[in-house]
C-alpha positions, 0 to 999 in steps of 0.5 A: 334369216332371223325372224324371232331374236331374243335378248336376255339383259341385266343392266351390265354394260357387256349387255347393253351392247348385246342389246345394240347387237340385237337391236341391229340385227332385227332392223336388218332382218326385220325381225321381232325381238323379245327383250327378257330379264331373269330375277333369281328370287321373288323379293320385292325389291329383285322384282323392282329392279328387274322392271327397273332394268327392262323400263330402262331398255324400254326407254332406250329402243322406244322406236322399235316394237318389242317385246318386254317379259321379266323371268323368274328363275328357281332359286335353289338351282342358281345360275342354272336356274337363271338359264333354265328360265331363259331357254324356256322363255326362248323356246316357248317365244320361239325365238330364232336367235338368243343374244347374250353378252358374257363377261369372259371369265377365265381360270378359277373365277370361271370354275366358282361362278360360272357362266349363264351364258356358258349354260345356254349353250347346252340348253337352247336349241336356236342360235346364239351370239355371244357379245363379249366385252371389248 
């Protein structure tokens, strides 16, 4: 069913268990994943920590073959930014499935800081599996 899935990680817990999920589900479809991390700025210490984080996945899925890419998003967009770079690097992948976790905000918090995951939604054409938290 799946043959390209994609996993946008930024070193939270909620994404460490959408990266088991992904992880999951391209052993079971035999499937390539594509592990990415967007950077809201080009600073050198972002651009550090963003290869911190995508090293630590590294590490942590060693026995499967992947894909490993750091994304940079327009600043000036914000969250959107950070989705905008995400759903071109799934298209452009050609990624079949995007795994994602999100936090669950509600109410106000929901409407001040919005969500990546809720933007991805309306910009990616592929599936996508929202990993919640527990």
């Amino acid at each position: 069913m799946y043959k390209k899935i994609m996993i946008a990680v930024d070193g939270s817990e909620i994404a460490g268990r959408a990266l088991a999920e992904a992880v999951n589900i391209a052993n079971s479809y035999n499937a390539g994943l594509c592990v990415v991390h967007c950077v809201s700025d080009d600073s050198e210490e972002s651009i550090n920590n963003g290869n911190k984080i995508l090293e630590q996945v590294k590490s942590e899925i060693s026995a499967l073959s992947a894909d490993f890419h750091l994304l940079q998003a327009d600043v000036q967009y914000g969250l959107n930014g950070i989705a905008e770079a995400i759903a071109g690097a799934a298209s452009d992948w050609g990624a079949d499935l995007l795994v994602v976790g999100t936090s669950n905000r509600r109410g106000l918090e929901r409407l001040f800081i919005g969500s990546v995951a809720e933007q991805l939604i309306a910009k990616v054409d592929s599936s996508i599996l929202l990993v919640r938290p527990q």
